[in-house]
N, C-alpha and C positions, 0 to 999 in steps of 0.2 A: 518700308512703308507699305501697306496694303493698299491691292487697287482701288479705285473707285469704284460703287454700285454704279451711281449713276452720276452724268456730266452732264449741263446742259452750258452751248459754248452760243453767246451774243444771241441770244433767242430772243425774236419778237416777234408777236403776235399783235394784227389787226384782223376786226372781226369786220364782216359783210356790211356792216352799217356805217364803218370808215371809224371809228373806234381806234385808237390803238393803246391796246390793253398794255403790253411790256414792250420794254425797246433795248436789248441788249442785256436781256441777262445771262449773267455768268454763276453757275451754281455746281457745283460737286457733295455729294456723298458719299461719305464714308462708311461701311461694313459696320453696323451696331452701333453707329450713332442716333444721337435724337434730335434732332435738328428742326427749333418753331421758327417757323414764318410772322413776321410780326411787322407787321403796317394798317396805316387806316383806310378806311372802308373804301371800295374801290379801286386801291392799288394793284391790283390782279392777284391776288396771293392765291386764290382760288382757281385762276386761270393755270398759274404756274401747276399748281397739283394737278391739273388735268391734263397738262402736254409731258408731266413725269408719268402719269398713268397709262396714258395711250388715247385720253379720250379724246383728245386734241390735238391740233398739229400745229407747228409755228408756221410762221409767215417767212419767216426768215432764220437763218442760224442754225443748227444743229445740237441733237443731243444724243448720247450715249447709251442704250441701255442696254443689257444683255440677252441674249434671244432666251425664251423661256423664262425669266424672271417671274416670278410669280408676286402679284402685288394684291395685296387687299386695302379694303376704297373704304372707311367712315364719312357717312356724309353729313349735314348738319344737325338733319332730321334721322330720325330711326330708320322709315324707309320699311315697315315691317308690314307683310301683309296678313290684313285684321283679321282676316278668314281662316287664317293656318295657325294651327297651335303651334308652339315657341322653337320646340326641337325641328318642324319642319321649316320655317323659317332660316334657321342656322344652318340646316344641311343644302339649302335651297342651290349656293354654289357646287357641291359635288353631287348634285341630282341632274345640274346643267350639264356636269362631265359625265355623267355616266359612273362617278366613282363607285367604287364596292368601300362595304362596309363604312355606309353614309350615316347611318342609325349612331354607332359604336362611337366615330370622329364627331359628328354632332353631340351628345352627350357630353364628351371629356371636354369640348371646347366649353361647354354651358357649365362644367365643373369648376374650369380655369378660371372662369369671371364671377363663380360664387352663385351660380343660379342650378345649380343641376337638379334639384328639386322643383324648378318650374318648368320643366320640360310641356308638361302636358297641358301650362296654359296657354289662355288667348292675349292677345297684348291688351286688350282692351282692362285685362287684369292685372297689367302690370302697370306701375308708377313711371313716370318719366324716367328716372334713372337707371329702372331694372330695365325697359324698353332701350336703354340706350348700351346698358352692357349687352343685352342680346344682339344688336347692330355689329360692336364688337367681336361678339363670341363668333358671326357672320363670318366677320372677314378674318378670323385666327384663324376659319375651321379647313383651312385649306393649305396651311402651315406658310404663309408668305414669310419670303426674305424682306419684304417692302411693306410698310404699315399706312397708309396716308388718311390723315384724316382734318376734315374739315370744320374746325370749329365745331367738335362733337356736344364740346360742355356747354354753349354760349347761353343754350337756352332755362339751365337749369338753376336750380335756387343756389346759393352761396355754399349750405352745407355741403349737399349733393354735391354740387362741382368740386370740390377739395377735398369728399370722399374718394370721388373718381378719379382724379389725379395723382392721389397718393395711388390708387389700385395698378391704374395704367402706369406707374412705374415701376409697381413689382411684377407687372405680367413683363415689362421693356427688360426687367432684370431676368428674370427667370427665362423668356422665350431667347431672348438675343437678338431678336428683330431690327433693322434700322426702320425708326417713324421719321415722317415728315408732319408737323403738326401747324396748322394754322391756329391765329389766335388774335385778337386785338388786347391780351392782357397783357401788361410788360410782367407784372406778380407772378400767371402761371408760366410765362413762358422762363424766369430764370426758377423758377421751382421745377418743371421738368426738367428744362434742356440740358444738354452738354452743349449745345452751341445753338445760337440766335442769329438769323440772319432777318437783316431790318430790309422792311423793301420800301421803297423811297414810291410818295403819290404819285398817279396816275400819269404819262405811263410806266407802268412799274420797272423798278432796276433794283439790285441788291445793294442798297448804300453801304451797308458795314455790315461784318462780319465777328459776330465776340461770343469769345470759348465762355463757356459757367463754369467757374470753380467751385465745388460743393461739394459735401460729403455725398455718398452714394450705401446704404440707400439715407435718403435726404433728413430722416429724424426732424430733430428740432430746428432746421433749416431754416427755415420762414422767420423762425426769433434771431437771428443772429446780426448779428453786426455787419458780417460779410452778404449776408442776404439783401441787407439793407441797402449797403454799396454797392452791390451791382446791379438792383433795382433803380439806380439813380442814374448811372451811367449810361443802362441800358434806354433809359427814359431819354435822357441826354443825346442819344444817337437815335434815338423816334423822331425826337422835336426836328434834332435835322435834317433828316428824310424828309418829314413833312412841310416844312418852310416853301 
């Protein structure tokens, strides 16, 4: 069995206002898994991606992570600044390091998600969607073992969204990355995942835990029968998180 990336053991977090966001979760990550997060609005799922990131601490509980792990952070919105054309935006994390040949790895990243020909725009020229692969291409360009993203698609039209999920799973194929994906869809999250963990309302806990069986890469997935059943299932164990 391969170790775990990352462990989080009874983690709770209450914030400054007496809140308390999660009470007791127990989560682990597996090496190149894709693992969505799926509850409704409020249940801290958003919270949990920030104390796997670093940007938060619990209150209570502990978690796992390895020194130096290198994580990259999608957040709901693009996050792009309007001022910089597209390639300096991408390189903008190894410009904070100091990395050499920032130009070169900016580029290939903007190659990877299909945009390397807009390198030299402004976002204000790009469509929501290509604004949201450049976010992406953001957080690849610094090769993380950890992908987290927050509800990337939520904002976007129907097509878009399930363009971009078929994408983001041939970059999840090709790079090897384990994601951590938020999401209130039960549809995207068995069309990505290899596994769903449901977090139960407010304050948040991981109710259930269910593997995706699916072909890989996914094809006609979304038509099948078995698509269909584990759409229902998974629905099944939303309703009772939320009760």
């Amino acid at each position: 069995m391969e170790p775990l990336l990352v462990a989080l053991d009874r983690v709770t977090k209450r914030f400054a206002s007496g809140t308390l966001a999660l009470d007791g979760v127990d989560l682990a990550l597996q090496p190149g898994e894709f693992l969505s997060l799926l509850g409704p609005s409020g249940c801290g799922k958003s919270t949990i991606l920030r104390i796997i990131a670093g940007l938060a601490r619990p209150s209570a509980g502990s978690i796992v992570r390895p020194d130096g792990l290198e994580i990259g952070f999608v957040f709901q919105e693009p996050t792009l600044m309007p001022w910089a054309r597209v390639i300096d935006n991408v390189r903008l994390p190894l410009d904070l390091k100091r990395a050499s040949g920032a130009e070169a790895q900016a580029q290939a990243a903007l190659e990877l998600v299909g945009l390397g020909g807009f390198a030299r725009a402004f976002p204000r020229e790009l469509s929501g969607g290509m604004k949201m692969r450049v976010s992406i291409a953001r957080a690849l360009v610094t090769r993380p073992s950890l992908l987290l993203m927050d509800e990337p698609f939520a904002a976007l039209d129907e097509i878009t969204r399930l363009r971009l999920d078929d994408e983001l799973l041939a970059l999840w194929r090709s790079q090897g990355t384990t994601i951590v994906f938020v999401t209130h869809s039960v549809f995207e999250s068995v069309y990505l995942s290899s596994r769903i963990a449901v977090v139960a309302k407010r304050p948040g806990r991981i109710a259930e835990t269910i593997a995706v069986e699916g072909p890989v890469p996914r094809g006609g997935f979304r038509l099948s029968p078995e698509y269909n059943a584990q759409c229902a299932a998974v629905s099944a164990a939303l309703d009772r998180a939320s009760a």
